[in-house]
C-alpha positions as CSV (number, residue, x, y, z in Angstrom):
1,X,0.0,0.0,0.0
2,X,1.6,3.3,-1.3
3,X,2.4,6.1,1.6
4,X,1.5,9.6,1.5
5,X,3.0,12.4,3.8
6,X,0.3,15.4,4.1
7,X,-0.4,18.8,5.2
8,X,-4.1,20.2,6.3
9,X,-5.7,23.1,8.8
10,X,-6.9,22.0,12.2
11,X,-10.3,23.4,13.0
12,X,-8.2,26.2,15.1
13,X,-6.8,27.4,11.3
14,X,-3.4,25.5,12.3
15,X,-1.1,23.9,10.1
16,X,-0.7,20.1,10.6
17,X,1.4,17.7,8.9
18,X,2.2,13.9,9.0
19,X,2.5,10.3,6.9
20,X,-0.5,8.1,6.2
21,X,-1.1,4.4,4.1
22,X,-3.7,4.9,1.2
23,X,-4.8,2.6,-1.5
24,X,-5.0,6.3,-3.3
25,X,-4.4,10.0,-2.6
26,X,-8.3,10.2,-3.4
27,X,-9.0,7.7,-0.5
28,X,-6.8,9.9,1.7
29,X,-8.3,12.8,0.5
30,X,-12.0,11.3,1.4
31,X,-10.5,10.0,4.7
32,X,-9.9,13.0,5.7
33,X,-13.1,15.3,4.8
34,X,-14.9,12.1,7.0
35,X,-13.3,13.9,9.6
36,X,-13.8,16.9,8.5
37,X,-10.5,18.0,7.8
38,X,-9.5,19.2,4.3
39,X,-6.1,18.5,3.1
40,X,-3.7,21.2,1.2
41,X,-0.9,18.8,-0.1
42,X,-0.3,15.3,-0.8
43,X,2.8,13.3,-2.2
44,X,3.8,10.0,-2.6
45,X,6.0,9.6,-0.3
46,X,6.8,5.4,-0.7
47,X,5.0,2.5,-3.7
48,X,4.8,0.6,-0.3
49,X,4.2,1.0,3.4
50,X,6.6,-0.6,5.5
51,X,7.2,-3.9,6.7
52,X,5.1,-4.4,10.0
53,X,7.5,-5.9,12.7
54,X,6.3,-8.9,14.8
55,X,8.2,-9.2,18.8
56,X,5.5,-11.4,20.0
57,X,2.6,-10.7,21.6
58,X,2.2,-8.5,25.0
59,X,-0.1,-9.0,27.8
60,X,-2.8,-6.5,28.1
61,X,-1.8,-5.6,31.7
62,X,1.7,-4.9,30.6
63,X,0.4,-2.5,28.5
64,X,-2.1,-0.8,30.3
65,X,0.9,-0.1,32.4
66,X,2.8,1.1,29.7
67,X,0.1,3.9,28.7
68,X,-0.4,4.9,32.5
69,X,2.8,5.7,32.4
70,X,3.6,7.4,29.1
71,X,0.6,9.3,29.8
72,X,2.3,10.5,33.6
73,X,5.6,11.6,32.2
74,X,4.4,13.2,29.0
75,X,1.7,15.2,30.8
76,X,5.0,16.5,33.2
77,X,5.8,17.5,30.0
78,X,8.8,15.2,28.8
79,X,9.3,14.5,25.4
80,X,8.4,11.8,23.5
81,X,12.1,10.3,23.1
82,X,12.8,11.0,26.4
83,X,9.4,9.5,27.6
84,X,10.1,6.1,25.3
85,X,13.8,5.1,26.8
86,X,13.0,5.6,30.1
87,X,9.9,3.4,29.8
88,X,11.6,0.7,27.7
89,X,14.6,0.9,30.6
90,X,12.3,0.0,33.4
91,X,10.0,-2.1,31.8
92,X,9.8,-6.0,32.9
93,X,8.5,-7.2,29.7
94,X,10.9,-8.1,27.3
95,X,8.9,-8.0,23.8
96,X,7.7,-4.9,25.0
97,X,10.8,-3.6,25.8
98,X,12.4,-4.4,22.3
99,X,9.0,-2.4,21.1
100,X,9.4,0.2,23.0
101,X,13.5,0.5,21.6
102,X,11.9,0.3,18.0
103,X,9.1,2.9,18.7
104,X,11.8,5.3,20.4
105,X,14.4,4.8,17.3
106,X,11.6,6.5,14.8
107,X,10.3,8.7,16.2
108,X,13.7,9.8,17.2
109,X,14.5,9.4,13.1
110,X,10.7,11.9,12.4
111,X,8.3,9.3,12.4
112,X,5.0,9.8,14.6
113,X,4.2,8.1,17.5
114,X,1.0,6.8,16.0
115,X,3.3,5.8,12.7
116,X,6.0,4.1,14.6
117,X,3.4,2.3,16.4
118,X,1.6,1.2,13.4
119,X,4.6,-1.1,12.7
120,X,3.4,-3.7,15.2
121,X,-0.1,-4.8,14.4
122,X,0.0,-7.4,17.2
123,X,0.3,-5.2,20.0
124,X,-1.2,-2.3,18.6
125,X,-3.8,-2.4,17.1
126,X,-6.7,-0.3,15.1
127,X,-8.3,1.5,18.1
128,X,-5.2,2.0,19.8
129,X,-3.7,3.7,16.6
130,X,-6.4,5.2,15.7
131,X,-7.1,6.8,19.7
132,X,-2.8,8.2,19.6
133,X,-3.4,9.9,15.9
134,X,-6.3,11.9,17.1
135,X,-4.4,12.7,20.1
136,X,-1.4,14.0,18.3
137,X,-3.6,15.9,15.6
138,X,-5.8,17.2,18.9
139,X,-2.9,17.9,21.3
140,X,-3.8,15.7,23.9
141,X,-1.9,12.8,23.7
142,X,-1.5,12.6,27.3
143,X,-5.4,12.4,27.9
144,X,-5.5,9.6,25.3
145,X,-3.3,7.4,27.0
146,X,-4.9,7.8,30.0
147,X,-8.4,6.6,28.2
148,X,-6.7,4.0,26.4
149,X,-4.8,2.3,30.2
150,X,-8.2,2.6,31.3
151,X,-10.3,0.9,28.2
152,X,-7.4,-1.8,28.7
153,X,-7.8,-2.5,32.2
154,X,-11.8,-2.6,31.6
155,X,-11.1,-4.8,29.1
156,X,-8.5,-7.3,31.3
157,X,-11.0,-7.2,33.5
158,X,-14.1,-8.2,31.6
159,X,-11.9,-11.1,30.2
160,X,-10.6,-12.2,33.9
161,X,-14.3,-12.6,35.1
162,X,-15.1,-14.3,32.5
163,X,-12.2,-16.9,32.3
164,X,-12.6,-16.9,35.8
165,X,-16.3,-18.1,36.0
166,X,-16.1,-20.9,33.8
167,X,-12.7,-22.0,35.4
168,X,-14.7,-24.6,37.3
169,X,-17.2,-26.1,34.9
170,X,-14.4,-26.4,32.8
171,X,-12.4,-28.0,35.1
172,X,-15.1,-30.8,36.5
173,X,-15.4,-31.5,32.5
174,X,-11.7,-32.5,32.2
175,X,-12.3,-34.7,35.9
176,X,-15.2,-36.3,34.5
177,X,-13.5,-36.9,31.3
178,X,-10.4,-38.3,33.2
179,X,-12.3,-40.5,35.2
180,X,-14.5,-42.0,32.0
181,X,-11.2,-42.3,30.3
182,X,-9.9,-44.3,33.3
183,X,-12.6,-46.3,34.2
184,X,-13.1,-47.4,29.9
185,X,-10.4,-48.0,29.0
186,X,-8.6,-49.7,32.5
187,X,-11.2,-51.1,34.7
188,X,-13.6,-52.7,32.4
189,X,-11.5,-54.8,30.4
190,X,-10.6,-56.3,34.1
191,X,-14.1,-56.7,34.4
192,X,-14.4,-58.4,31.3
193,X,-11.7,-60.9,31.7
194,X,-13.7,-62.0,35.2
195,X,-16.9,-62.4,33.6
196,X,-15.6,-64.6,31.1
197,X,-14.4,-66.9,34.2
198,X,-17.8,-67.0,35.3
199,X,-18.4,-68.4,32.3
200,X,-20.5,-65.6,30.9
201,X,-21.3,-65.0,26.9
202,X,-20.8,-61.6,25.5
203,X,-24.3,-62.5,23.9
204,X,-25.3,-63.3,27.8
205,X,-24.6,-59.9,29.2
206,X,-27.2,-56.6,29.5
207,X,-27.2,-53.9,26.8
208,X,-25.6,-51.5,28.6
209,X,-22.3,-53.6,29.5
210,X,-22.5,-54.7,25.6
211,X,-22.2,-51.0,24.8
212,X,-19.7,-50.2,27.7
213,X,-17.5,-53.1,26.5
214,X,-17.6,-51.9,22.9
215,X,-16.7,-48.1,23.7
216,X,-13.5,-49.7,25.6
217,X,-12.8,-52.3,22.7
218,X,-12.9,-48.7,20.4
219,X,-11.3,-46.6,22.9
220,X,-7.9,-49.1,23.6
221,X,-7.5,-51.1,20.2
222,X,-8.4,-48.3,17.6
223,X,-8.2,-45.7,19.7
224,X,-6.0,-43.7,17.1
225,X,-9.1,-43.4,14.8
226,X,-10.9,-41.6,17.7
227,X,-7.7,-39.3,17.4
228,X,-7.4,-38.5,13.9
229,X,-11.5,-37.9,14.0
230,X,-11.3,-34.9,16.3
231,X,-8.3,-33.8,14.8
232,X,-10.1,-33.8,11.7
233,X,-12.9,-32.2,13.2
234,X,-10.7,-29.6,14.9
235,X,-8.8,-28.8,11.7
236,X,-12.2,-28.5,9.8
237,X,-13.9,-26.6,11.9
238,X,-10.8,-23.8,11.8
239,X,-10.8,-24.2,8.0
240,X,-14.7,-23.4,7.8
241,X,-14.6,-20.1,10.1
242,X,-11.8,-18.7,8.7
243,X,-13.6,-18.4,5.5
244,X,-16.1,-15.5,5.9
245,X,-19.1,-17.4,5.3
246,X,-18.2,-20.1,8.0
247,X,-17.7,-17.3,10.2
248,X,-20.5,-16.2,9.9
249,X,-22.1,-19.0,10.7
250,X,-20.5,-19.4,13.7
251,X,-20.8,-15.9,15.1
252,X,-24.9,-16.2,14.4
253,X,-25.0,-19.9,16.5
254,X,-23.0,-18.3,19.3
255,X,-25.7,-15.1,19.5
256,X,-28.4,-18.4,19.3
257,X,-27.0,-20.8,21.3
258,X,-29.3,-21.3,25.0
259,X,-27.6,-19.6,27.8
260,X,-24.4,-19.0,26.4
261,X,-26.0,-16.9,23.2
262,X,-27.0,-13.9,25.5
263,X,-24.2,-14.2,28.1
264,X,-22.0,-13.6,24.6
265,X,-24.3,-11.2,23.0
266,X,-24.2,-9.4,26.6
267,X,-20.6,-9.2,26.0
268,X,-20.5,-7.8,22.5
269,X,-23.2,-5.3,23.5
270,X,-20.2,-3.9,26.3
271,X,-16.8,-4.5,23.9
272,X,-19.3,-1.6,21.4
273,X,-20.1,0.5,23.8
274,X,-16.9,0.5,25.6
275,X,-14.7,0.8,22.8
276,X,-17.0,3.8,20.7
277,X,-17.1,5.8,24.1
278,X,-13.7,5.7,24.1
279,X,-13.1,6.3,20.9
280,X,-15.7,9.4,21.1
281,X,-14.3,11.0,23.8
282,X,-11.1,10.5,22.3
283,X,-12.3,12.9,19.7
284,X,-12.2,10.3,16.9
285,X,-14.5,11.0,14.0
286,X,-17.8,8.8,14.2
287,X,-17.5,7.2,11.2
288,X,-13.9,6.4,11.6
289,X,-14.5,5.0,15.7
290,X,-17.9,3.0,14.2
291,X,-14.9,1.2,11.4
292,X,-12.9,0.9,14.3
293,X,-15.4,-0.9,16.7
294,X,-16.9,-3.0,13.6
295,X,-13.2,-4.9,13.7
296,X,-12.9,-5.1,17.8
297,X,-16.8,-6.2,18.7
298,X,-15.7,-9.8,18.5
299,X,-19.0,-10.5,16.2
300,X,-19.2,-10.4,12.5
301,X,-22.8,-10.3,12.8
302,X,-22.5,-7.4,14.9
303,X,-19.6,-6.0,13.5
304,X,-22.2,-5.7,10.0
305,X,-24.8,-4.3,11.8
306,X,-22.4,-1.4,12.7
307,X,-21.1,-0.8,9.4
308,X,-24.5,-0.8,8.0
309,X,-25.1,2.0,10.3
310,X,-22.1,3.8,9.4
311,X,-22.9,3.4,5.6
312,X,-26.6,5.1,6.6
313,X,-24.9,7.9,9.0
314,X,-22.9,8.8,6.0
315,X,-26.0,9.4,3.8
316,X,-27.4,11.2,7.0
317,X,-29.2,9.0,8.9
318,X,-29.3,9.0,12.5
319,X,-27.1,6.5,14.1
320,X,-29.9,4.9,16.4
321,X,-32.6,4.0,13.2
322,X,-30.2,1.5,11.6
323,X,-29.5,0.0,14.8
324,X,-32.5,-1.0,16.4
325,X,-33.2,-2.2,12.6
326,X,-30.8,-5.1,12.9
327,X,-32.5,-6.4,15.7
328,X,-29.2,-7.2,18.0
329,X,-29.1,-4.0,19.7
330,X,-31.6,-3.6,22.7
331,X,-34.2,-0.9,22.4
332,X,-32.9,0.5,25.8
333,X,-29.2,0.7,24.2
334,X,-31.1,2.7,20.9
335,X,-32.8,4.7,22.9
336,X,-30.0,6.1,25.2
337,X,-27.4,6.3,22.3
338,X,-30.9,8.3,20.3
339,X,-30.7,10.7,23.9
340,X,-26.9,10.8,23.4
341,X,-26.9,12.0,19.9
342,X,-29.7,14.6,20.5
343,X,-28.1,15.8,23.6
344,X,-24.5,16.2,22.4
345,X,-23.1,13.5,25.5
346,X,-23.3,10.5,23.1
347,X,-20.1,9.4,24.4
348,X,-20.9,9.5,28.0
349,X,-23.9,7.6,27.1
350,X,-22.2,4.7,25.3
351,X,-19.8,4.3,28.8
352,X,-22.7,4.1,30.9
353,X,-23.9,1.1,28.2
354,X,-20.7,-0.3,29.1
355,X,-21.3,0.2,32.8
356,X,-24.7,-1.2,32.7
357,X,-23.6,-4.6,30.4
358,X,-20.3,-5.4,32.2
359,X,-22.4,-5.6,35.5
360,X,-25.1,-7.7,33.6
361,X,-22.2,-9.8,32.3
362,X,-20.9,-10.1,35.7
363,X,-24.7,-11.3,37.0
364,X,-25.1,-13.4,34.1
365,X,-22.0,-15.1,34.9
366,X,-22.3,-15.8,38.6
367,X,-26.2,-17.2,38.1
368,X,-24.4,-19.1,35.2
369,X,-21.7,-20.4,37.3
370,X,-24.0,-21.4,40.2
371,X,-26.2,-23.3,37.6
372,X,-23.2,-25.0,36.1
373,X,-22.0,-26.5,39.3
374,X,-24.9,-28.7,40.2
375,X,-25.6,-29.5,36.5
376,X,-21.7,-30.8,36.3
377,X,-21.8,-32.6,39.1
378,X,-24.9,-34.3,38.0
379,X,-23.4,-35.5,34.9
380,X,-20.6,-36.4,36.2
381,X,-22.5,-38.5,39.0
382,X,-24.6,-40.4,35.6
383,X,-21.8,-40.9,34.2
384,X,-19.9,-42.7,36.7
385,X,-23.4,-44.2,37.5
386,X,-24.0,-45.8,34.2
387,X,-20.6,-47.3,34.2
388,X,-20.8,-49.0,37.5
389,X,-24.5,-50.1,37.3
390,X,-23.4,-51.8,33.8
391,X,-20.7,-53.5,35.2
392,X,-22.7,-54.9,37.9
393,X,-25.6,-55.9,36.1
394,X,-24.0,-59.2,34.7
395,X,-23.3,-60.0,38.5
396,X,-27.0,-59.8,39.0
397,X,-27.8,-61.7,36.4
398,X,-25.1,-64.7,37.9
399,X,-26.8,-64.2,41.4
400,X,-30.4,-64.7,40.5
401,X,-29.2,-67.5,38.5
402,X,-27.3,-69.0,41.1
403,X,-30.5,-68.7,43.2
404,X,-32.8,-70.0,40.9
405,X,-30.9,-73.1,40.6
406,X,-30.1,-73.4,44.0
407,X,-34.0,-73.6,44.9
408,X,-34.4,-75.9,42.1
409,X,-32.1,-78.7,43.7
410,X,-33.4,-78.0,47.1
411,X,-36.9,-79.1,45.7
């Protein structure tokens, strides 16, 4: 993608200038008047923009750390160089210390900090570049950072409550799963090998220890078909979503799917609302923070939905209409944003969204939880009970047996 330096007025009548990727200086050039800016001068500055870097990925709490503090030392009014060493010096993390050398190295050579950032799409990516160039161009760079270690931290902690609820369900799965495994493919071939001394048919046991002794005959002699079928499963089901149709598909049963459909849809509902409010108060052009959100909502459904709207803001529609047409944003969501809008505060309506979902993700996922555990342990108790009854019931059938023919000869 060919890359453009440029040079526009601010809305104070101020003279900005800086480096941008374009598919065309048009596309820059309508980029721009989105955000109401008008350019003065383009060229082509490179046929190519340059070659992203990759250092690994870094945690999200490393980073939220990193912008609390960039934020602290460039409000005291160091500069930007100065700001980078000392953060890549005391910094624990090593990818994000090699970064942080990178990042300091161009913009030392001219490059903005937004630019220099752009460079490494794993760590940084659309909304965070897109929150530092507005708060170069605005002048507030400082009170960007702070909003973006504060969207992270939300963010961490919308992801830790939710790993952190189904830690135990998960975890009483892989028991149960253990135990089956053990019991299957250990104990009932033991059991088999003393029914056959009591002189017991395989056509002379119960249904249920036929079936049990069939799964373990599967599970320890061809075993490696079991494998190769999920890894064939695994490997086709990755294939089929990362095509856009089979993503599709799959975002649309995870919005459907009982329980787990609106704990998810919950969740999506927040990421939006979280991320535009940000990206609002950031002072980032609507249309440009509704592109941004469309690729971090974690829905392709959604993320549609929300570029439909954009593509009807653009021809002047108001943002709520094409919302609540879609269907998968509550009419108390399309109501406050329609408040927002008309009252000037949309962004501070879209973080009290966020307030209100990340608390009803929080209930969902403690009801959830608290449902899960009884519901485990049930299945985990029929399980285990199905095994053990069908192992016994052959024993039952040599007792009454025994006692039948023991009544016989006492006659």
């Amino acid at each position: 993608m060919p890359v453009y330096s440029y040079t526009f007025r601010d809305a104070l009548g101020g003279i900005q200038k800086g480096t941008a990727d374009a598919e065309s200086e048009d596309l820059l050039r309508k980029r721009f008047e989105e955000q109401g800016f008008t350019i003065t001068e383009v060229t082509m500055i490179k046929a190519r923009s340059p070659k992203a870097k990759s250092f690994g990925k870094v945690k999200l709490r490393n980073l939220s750390i990193f912008c609390r503090q960039f934020s602290t030392m460039v409000d005291a009014g160091v500069s930007l160089v100065r700001c980078l060493d000392v953060l890549g010096q005391q910094t624990q993390d090593p990818k994000l210390k090699k970064i942080i050398a990178d990042i300091g190295e161009r913009v030392e050579g001219g490059e903005s900090l937004s630019r220099a950032m752009q460079r490494h799409p794993k760590t940084f990516n659309n909304l965070f570049i897109g929150m530092i160039r507005a708060g170069e161009v605005g002048g507030v760079l400082e009170e960007t950072l702070q909003r973006l270690s504060h969207f992270i931290e939300k963010d961490v902690e919308l992801r830790r409550k939710v790993k952190s609820a189904l830690t135990y369900p998960v975890l009483v799965l892989i028991l149960s799963m253990g135990i089956t495994f053990f019991l299957v493919y250990w104990f009932v071939p033991q059991w088999v090998d003393i029914l056959k001394d009591l002189g017991l048919k395989s056509d002379d046991l119960p249904a249920p220890t036929q079936f049990l002794i069939s799964c373990s005959d599967v599970l320890r002699y061809k075993g490696w078909i079991v494998i190769i079928a999920l890894v064939v499963i695994v490997l086709a089901y990755r294939v089929f979503v990362s095509t856009r149709f089979g993503r599709r598909v799959a975002d649309k049963v995870k919005l459907k799917i009982p329980v787990f459909g609106k704990l998810h849809h919950k969740i999506c509902l927040a990421r939006f609302s979280r991320t535009m409010g940000t990206l609002l108060t950031s002072g980032v052009p609507i249309l440009q923070a509704m592109e941004t959100v469309a690729g971090t909502v974690g829905n392709t459904i959604m993320a549609d939905a929300v570029l439909e709207a954009r593509a009807r803001i653009r021809e002047g529609d108001r943002i709520g209409d094409p919302l609540e047409e879609s269907r998968l944003f509550p009419p108390m969501v399309v109501h406050m944003i329609g408040v927002g809008e008309e009252s000037g505060s949309l962004d501070f309506m879209l973080q009290k969204i966020a307030d209100f979902y990340e608390a009803e993700v929080e209930a969902t996922l403690a009801s959830l939880t608290a449902a899960l555990e009884p519901i485990m342990i049930v299945l985990l108790g029929f399980i285990v009970g199905f095994i053990v009854i069908s192992m016994f019931l052959p024993l039952v059938k040599v007792i009454s047996s025994l006692s039948s023919g023991g009544g016989d000869n006492d006659s």
